[in-house]
MARBA-3410 file (N, C-alpha, C, O; in Angstrom, 1 decimal):
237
-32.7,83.2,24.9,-32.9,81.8,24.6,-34.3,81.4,25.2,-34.8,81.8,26.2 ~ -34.7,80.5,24.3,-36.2,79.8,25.1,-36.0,78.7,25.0,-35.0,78.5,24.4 ~ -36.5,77.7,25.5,-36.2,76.2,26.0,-37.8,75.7,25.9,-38.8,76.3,26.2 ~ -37.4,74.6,25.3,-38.9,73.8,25.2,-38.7,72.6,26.0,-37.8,72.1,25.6 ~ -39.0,72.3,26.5,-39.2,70.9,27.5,-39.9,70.2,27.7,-40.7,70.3,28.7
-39.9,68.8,26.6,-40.6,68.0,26.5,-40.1,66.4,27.7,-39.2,65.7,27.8 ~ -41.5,66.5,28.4,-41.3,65.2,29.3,-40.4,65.1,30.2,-41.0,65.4,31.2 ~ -39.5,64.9,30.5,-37.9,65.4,31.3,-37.6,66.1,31.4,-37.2,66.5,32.5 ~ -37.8,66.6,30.1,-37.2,68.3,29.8,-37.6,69.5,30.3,-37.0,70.6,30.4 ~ -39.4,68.8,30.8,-39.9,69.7,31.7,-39.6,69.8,33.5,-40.0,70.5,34.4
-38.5,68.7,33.5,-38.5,68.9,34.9,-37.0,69.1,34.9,-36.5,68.6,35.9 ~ -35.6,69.6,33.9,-34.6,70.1,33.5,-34.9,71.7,33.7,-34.7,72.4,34.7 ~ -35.3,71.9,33.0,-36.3,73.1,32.4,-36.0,74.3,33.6,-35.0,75.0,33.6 ~ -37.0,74.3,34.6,-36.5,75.2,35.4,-35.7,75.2,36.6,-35.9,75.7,37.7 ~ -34.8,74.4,36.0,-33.3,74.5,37.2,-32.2,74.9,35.8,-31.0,74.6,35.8
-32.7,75.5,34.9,-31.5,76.3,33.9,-31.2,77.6,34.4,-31.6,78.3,35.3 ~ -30.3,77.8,33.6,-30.2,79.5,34.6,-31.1,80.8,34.1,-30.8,81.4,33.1 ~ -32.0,81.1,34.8,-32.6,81.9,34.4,-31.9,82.9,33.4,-32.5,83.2,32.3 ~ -30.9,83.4,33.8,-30.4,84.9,33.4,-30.2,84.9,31.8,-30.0,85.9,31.2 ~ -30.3,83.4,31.1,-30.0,83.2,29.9,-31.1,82.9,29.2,-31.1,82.5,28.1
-31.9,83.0,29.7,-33.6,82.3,28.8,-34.4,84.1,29.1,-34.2,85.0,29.8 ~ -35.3,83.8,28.1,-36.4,84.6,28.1,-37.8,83.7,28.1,-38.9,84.2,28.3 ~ -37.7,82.3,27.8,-39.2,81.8,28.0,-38.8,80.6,28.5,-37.6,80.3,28.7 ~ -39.9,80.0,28.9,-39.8,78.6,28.9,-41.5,77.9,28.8,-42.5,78.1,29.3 ~ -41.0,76.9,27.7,-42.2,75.9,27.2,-42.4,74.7,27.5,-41.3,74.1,27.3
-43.2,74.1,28.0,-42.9,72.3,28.9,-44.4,72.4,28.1,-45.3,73.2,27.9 ~ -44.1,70.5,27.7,-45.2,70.0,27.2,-44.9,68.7,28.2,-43.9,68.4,28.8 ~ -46.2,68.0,28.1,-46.3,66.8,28.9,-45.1,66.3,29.5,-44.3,65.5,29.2 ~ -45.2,67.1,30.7,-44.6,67.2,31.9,-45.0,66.4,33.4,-45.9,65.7,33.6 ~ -43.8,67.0,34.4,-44.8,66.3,35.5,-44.3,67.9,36.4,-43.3,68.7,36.3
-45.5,67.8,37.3,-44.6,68.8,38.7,-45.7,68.2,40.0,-46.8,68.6,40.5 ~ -44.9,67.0,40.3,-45.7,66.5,41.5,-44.3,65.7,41.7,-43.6,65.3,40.8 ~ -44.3,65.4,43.1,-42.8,64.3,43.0,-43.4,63.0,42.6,-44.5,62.5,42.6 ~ -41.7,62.7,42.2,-42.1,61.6,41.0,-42.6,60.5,41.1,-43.1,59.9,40.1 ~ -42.5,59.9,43.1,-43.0,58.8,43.2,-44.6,58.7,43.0,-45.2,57.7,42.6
-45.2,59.9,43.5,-46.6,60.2,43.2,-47.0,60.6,41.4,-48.0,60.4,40.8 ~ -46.0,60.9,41.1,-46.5,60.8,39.6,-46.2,59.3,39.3,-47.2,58.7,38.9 ~ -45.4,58.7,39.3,-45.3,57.0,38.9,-46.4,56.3,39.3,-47.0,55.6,38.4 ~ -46.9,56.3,40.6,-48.3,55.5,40.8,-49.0,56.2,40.1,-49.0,55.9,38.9 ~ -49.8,57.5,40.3,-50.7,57.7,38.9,-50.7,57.7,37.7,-51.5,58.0,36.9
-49.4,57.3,37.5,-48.9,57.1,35.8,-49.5,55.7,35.9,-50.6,55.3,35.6 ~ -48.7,55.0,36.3,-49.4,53.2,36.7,-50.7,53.1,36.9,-51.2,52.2,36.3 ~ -51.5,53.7,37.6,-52.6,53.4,37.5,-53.4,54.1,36.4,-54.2,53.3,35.9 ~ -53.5,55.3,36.0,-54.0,55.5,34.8,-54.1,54.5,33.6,-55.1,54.1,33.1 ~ -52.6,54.2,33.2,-52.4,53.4,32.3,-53.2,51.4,32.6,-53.8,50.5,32.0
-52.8,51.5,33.5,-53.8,50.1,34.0,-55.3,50.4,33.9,-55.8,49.7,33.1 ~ -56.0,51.1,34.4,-57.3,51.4,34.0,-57.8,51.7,32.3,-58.8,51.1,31.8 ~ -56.7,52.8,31.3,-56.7,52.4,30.1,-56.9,50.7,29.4,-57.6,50.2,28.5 ~ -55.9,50.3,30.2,-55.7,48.6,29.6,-56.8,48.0,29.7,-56.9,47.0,29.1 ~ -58.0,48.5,30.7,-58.8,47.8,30.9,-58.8,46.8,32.0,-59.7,46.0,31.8
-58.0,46.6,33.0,-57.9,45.6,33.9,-59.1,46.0,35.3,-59.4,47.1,35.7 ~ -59.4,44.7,35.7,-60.6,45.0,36.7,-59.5,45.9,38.0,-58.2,45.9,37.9 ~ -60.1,46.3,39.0,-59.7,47.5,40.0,-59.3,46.4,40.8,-58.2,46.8,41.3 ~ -59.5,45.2,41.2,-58.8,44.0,42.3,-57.3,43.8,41.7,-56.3,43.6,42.5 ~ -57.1,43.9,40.3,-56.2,42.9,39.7,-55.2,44.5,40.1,-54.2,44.5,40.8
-55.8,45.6,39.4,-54.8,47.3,39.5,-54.9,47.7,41.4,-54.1,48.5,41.8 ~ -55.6,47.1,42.0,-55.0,47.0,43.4,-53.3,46.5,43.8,-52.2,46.9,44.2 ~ -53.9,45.0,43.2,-52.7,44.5,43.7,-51.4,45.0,42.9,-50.4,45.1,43.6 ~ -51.5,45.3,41.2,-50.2,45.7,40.7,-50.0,46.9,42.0,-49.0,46.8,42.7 ~ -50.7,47.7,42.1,-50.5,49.1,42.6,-49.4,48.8,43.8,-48.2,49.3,43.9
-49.8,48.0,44.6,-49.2,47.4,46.1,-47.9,47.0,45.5,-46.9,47.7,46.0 ~ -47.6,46.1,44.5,-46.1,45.7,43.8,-45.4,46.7,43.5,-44.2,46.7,43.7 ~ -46.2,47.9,42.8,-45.7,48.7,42.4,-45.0,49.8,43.0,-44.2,50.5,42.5 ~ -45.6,49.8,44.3,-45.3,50.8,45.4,-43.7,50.1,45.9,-42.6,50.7,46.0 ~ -43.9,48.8,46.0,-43.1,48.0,47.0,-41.9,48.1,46.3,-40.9,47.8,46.8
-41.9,48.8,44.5,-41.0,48.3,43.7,-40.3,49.3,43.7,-39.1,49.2,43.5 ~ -41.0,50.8,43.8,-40.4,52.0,43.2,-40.1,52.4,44.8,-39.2,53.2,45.0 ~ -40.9,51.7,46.1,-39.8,52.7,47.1,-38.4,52.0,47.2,-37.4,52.7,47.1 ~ -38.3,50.6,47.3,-36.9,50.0,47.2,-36.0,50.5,45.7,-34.8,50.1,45.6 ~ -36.3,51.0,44.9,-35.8,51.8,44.0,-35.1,52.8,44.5,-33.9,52.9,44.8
-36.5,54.3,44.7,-36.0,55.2,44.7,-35.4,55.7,46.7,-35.0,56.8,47.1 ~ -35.7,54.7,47.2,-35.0,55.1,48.6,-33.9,54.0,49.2,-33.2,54.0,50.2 ~ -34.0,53.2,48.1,-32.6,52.3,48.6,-31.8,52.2,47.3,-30.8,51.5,47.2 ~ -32.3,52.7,46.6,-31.0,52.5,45.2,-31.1,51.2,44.8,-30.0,50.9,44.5 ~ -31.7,50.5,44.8,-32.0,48.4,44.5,-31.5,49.3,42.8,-31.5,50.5,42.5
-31.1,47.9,41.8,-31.7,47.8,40.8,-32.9,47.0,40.5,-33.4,46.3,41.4 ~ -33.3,47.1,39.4,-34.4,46.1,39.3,-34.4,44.3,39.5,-35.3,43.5,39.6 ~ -33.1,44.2,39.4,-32.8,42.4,39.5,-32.9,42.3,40.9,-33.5,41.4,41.4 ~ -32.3,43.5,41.6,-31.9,43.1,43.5,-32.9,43.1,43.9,-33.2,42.3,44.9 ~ -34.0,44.0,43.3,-35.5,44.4,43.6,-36.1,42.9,43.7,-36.3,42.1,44.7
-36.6,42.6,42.3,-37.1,41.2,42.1,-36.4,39.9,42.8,-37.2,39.0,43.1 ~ -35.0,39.8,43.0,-34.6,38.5,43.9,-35.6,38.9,45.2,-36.4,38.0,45.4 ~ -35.6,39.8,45.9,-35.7,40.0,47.0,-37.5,40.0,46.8,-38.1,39.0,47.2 ~ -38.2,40.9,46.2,-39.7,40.9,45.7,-40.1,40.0,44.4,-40.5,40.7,43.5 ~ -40.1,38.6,44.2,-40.5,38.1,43.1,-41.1,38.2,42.5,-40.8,38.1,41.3
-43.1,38.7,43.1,-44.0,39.3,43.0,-44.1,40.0,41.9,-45.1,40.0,41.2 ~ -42.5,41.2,41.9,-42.5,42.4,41.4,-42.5,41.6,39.3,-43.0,42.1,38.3 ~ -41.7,40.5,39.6,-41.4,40.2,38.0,-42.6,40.3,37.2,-42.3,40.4,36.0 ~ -43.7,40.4,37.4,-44.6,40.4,36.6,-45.3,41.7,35.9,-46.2,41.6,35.1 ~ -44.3,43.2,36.7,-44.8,44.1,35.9,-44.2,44.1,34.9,-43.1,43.4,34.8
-44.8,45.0,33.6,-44.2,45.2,32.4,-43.1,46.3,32.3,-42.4,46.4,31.3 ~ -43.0,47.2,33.1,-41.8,48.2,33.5,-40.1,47.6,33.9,-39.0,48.2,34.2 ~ -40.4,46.1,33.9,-39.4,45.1,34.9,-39.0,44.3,33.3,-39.8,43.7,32.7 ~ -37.5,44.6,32.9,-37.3,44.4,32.1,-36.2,43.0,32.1,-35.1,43.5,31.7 ~ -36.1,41.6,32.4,-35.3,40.8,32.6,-34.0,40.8,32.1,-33.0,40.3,32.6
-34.2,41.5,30.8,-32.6,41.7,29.9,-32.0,42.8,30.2,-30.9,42.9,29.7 ~ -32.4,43.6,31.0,-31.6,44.9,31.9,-31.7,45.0,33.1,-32.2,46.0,33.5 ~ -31.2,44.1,34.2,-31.4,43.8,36.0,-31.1,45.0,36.0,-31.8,45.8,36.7 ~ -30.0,45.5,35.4,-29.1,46.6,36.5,-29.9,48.3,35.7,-29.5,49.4,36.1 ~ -30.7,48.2,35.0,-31.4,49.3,34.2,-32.8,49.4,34.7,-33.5,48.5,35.1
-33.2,50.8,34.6,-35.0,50.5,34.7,-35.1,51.4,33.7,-34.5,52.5,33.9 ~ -35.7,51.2,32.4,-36.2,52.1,32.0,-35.1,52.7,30.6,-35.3,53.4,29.6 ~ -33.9,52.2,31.2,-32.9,51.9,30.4,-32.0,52.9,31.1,-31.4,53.5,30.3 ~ -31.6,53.3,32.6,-30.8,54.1,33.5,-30.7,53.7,35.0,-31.3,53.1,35.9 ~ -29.9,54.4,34.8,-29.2,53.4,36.5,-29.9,53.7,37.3,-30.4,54.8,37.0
-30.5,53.2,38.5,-31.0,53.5,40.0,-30.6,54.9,40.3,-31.5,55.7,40.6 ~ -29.5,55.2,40.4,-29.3,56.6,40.6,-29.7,57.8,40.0,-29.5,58.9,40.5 ~ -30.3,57.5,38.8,-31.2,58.6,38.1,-32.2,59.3,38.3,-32.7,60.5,38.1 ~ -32.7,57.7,38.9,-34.7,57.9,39.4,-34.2,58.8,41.0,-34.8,59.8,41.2 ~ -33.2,58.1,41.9,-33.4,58.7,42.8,-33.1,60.2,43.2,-33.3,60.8,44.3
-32.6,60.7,42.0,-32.2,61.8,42.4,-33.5,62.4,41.5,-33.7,63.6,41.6 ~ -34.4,61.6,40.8,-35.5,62.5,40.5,-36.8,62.6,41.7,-37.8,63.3,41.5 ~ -36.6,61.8,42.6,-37.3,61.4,44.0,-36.9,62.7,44.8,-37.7,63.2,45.6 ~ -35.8,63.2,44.6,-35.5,64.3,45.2,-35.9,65.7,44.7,-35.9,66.8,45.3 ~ -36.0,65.5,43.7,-36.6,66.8,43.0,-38.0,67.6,43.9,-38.9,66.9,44.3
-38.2,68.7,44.1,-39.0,69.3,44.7,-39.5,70.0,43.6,-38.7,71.0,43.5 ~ -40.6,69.9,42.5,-41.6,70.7,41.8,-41.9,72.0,42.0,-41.7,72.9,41.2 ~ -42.6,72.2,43.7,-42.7,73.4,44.1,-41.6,74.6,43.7,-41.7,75.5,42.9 ~ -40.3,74.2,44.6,-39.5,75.0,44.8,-39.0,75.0,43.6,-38.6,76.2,43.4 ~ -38.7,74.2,42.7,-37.8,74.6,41.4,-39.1,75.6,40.1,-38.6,76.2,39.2
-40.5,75.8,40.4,-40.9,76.5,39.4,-41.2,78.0,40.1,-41.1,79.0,39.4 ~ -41.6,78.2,41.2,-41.7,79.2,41.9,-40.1,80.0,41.6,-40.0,81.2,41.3 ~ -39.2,79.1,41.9,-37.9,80.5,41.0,-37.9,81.3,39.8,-37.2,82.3,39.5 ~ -38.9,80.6,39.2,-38.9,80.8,37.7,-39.3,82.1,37.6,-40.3,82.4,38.1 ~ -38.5,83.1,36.9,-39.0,84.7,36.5,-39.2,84.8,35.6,-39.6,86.0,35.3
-39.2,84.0,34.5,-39.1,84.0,33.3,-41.2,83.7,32.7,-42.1,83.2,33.3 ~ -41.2,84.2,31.6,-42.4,84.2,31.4,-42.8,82.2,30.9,-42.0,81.5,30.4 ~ -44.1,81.7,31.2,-43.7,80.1,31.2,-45.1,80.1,30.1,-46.0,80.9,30.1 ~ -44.8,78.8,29.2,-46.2,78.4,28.5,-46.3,76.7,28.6,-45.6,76.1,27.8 ~ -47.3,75.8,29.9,-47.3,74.7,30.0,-48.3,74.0,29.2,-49.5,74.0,29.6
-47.9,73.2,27.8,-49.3,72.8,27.2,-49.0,71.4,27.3,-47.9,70.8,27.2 ~ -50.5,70.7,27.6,-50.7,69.4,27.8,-51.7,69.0,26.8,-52.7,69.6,26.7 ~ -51.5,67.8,25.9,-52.1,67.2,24.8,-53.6,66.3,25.0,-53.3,65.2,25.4 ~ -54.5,66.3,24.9,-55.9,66.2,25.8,-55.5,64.5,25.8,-56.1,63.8,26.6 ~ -54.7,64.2,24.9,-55.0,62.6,25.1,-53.4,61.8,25.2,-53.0,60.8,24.8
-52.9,62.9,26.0,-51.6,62.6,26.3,-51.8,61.2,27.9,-52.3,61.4,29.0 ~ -51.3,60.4,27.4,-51.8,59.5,28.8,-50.7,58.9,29.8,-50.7,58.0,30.6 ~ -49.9,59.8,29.6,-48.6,60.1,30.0,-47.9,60.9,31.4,-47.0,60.7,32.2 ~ -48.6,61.9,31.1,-48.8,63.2,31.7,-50.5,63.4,32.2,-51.5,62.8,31.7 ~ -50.5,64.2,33.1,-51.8,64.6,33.7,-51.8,66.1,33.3,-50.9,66.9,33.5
-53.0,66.4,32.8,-53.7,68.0,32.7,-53.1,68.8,33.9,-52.4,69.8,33.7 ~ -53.4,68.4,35.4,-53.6,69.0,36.6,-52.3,69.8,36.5,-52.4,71.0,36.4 ~ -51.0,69.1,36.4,-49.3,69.1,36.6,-49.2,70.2,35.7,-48.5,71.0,36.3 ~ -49.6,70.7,34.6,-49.4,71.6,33.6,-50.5,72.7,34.0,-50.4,73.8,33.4 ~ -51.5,72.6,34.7,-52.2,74.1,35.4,-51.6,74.6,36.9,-51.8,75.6,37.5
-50.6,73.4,37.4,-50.2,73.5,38.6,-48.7,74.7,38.4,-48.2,75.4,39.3 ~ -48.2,74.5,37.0,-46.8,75.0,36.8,-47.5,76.4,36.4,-46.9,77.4,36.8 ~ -48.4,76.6,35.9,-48.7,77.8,35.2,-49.3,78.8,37.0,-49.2,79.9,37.3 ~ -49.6,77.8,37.5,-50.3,78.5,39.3,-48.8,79.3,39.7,-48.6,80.5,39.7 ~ -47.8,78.0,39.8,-46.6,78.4,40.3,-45.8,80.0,40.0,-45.1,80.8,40.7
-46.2,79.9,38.5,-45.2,80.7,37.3,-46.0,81.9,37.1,-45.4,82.8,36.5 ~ -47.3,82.2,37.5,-47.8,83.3,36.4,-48.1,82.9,35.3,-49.1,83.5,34.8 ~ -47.6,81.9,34.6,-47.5,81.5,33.3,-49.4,81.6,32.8,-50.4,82.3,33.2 ~ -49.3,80.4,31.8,-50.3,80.4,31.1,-50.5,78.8,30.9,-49.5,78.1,31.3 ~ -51.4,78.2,30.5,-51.9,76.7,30.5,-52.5,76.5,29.7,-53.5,77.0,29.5
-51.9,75.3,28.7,-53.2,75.0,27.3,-53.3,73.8,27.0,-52.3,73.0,27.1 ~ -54.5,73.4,26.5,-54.5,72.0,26.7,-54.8,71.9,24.8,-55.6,72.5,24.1 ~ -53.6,71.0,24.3,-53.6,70.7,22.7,-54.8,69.0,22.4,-54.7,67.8,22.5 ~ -55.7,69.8,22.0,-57.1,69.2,21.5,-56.6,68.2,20.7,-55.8,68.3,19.8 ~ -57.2,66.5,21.3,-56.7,64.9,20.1,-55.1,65.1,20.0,-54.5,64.7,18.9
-54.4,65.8,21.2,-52.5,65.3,20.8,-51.9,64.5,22.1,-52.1,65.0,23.2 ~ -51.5,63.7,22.1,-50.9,62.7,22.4,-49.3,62.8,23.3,-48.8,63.9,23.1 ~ -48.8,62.2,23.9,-47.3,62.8,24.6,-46.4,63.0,23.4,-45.6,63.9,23.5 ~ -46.4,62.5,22.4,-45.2,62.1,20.8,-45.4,63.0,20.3,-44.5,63.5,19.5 ~ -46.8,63.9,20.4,-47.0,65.3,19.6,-48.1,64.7,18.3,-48.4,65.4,17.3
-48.7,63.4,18.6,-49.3,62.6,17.5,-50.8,62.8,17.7,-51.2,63.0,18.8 ~ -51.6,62.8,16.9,-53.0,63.4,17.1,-54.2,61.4,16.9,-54.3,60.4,16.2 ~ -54.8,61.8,18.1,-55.6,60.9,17.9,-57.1,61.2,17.6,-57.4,62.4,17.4 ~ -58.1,60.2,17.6,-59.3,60.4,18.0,-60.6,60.3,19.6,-61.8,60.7,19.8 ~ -59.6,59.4,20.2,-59.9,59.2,21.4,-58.8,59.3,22.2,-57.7,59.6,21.7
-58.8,59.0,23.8,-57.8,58.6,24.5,-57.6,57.5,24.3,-56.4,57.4,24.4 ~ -58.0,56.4,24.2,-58.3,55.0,24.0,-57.5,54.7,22.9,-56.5,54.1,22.9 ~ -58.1,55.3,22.0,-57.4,55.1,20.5,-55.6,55.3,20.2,-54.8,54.9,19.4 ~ -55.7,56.3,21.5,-53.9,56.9,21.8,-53.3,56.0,22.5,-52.1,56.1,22.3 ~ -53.7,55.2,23.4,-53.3,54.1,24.5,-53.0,53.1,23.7,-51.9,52.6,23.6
-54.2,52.7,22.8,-53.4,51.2,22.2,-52.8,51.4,20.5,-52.7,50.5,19.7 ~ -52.7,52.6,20.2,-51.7,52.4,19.0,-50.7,52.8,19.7,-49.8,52.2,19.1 ~ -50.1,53.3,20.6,-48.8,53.7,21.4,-48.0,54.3,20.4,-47.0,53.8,20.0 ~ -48.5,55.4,19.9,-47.4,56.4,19.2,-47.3,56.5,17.6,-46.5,57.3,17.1 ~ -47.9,55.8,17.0,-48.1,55.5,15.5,-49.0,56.4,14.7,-49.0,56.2,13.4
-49.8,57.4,15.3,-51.0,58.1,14.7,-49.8,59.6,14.1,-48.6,59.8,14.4 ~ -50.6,60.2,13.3,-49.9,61.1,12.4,-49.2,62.1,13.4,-49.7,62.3,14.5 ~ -47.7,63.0,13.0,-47.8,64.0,13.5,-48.9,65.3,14.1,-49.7,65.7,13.2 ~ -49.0,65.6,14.9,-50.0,67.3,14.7,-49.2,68.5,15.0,-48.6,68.8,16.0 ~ -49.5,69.1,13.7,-48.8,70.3,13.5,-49.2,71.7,14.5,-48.6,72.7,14.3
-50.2,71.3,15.5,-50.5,72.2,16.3,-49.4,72.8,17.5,-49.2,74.0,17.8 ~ -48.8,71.7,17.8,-47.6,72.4,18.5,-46.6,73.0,17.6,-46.3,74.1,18.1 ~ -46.2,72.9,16.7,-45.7,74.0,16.0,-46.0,75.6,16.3,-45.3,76.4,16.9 ~ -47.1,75.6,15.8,-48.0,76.1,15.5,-48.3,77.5,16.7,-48.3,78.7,16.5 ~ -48.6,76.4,18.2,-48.6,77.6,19.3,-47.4,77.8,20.1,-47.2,78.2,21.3
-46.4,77.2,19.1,-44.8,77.4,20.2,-44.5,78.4,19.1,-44.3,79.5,19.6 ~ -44.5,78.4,17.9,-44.1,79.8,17.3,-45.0,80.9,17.7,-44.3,81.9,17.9 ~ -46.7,81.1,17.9,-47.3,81.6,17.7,-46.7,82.4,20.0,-46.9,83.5,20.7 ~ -46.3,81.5,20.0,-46.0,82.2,21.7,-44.8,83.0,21.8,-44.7,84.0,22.4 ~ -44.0,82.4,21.1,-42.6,83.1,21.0,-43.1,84.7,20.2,-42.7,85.8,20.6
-44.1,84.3,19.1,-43.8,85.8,18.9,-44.7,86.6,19.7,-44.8,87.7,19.2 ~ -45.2,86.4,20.6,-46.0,87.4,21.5,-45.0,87.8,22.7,-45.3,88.5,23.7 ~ -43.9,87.2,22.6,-42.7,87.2,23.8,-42.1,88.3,22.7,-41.8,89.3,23.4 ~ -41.8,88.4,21.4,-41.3,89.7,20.8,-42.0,90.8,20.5,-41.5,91.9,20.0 ~ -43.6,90.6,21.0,-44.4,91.6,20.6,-45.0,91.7,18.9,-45.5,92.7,18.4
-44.9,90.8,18.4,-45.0,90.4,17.2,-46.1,89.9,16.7,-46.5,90.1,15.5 ~ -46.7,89.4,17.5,-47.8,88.4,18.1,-48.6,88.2,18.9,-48.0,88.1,20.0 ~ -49.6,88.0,19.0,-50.4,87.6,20.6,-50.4,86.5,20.8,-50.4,85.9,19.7 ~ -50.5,85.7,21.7,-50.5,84.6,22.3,-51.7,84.1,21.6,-52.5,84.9,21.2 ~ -51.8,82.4,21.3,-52.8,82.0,20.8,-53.3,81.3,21.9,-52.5,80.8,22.7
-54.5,81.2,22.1,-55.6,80.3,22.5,-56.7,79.0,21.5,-57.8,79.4,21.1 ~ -56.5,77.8,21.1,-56.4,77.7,20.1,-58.1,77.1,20.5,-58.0,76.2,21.4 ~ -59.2,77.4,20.2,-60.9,77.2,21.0,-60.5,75.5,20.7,-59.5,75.0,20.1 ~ -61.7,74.7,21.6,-62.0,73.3,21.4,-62.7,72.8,19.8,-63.6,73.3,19.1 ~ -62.0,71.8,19.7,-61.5,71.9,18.3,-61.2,72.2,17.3,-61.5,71.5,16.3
-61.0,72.7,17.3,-59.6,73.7,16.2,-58.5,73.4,15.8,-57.9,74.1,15.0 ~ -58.0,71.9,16.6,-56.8,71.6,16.2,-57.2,69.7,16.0,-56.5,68.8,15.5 ~ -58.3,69.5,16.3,-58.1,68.0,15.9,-57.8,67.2,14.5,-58.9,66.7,14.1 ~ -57.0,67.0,13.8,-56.0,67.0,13.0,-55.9,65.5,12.7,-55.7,64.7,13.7 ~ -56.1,65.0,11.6,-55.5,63.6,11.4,-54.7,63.3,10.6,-54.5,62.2,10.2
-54.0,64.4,10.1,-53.2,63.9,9.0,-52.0,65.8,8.8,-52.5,66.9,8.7 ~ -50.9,65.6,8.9,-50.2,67.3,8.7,-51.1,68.1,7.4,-51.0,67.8,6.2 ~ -52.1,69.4,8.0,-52.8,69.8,7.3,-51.9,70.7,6.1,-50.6,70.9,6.1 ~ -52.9,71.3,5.0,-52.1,72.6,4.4,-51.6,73.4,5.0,-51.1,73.2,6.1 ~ -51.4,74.4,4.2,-50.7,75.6,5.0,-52.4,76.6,5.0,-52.1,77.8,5.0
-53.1,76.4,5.0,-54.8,77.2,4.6,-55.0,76.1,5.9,-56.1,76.3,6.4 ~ -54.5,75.4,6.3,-55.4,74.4,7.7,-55.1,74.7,8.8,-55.9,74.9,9.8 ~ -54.0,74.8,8.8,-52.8,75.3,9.9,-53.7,76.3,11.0,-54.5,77.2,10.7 ~ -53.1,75.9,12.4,-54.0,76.7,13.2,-52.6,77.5,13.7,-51.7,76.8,14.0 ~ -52.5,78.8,13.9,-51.5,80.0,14.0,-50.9,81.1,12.6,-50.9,80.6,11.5
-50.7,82.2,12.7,-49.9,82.4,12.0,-48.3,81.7,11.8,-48.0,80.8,12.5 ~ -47.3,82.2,11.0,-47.8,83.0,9.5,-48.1,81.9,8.3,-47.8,82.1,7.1 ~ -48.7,80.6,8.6,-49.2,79.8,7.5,-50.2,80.1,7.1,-50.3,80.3,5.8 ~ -51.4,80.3,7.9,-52.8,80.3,7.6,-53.4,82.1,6.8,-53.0,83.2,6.9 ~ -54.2,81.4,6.2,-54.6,82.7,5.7,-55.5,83.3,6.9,-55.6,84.6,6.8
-56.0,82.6,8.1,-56.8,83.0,8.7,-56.5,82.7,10.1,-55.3,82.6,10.4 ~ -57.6,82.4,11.2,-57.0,81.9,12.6,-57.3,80.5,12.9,-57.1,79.8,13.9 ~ -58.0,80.1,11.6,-58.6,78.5,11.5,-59.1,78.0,12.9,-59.0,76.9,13.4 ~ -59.7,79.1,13.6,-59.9,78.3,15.3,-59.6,79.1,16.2,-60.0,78.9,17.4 ~ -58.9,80.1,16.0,-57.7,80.5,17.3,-58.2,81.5,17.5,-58.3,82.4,16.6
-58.5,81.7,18.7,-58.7,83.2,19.4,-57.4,83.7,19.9,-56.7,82.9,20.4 ~ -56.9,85.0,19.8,-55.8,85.5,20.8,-56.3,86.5,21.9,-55.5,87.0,22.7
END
């Protein structure tokens, strides 16, 4: 079996049982603990928005104040805000769900607070392929060369795709349409094209810088991998 793990799935992913998988694929992932990925997620996306660095100071401080009483005292988000009023003004702070963040109980996050990155991919014997979408704003590039450090694996970064698998033209342009831009058929594309080099069937694709920027689901003559293309439309193996 191979396992693809998208976003969550990448940190599910290698606590399966090895003895039953032959691969494992994570896209826009994280492997840093989570409270350090949540502020750089927060702050990334506040810099996208465009907000001056005094105004993404102070969220940042709320935001700290919000996710440690989260994830080390179990608060929900309402006990949070009675107690931090402050906090009501982020957009993660949902008034019609006190007892939800995100749409899951307090005890979700914290047990993802406990998660150790290191130690759960360093088990991993299995062969790994971690690709990250260049304009995924979601996920950080670094977390997907850090799993491949861990694993032996391999690391690819999918040219204009987005965390949804959606192809943009900018990062910018991916931030404020939030998920609306066309499919891109590129992950298809090097998740089949990887699996068959795990059968020997195939070699691994490397797919060059731009080769896959895509705005619309191409032909089957556009397509970057085999067995659509007449050719490698881009792809070195």
């Amino acid at each position: 079996m191979i396992v693809f793990g998208h976003s969550l799935g990448g940190v599910v992913a290698p606590s399966l049982d090895h003895a039953a998988l032959r691969g494992i694929i994570v896209y826009g992932t994280i492997a840093e603990r989570w409270l350090d990925y949540m502020m750089e997620n927060f702050l990334r996306q506040d810099r996208l928005a465009g907000l001056d660095e005094e105004t993404i100071e102070e969220r940042q401080a709320l935001r700290r104040a919000f996710q440690t009483a989260l994830l080390e005292e179990g608060l929900s988000p309402g006990e949070i805000v009675a107690r931090l009023p402050g906090t009501a003004v982020l957009v993660d702070v949902d008034p019609d769900t006190p007892d939800l963040y995100y749409g899951r109980a307090p005890a979700f996050y914290q047990q993802l607070a406990r998660w150790d990155p290191d130690r759960a991919w360093q088990r991993v014997a299995v062969p790994v392929l971690a690709l990250h979408g260049e304009y995924d704003w979601v996920s950080a590039h670094g977390d997907h060369a850090r799993i491949a450090r861990l694993t032996g694996g391999k690391t690819l970064d999918v040219p204009a795709m987005d965390h949804g698998f959606r192809v943009y033209t900018s990062l910018p342009a991916s931030f404020h349409a939030r998920r609306t831009g066309p499919f891109g058929d590129a992950i298809v594309d090097i998740t089949v094209r990887w699996i068959r080099g795990l059968n020997g069937s195939q070699p691994v694709a490397q797919c060059a810088a731009g080769a896959l920027h895509q705005t619309a689901r191409p032909s089957g003559s556009q397509r970057c991998g085999a067995p659509w293309t007449a050719g490698d439309a881009g792809c070195r193996s």
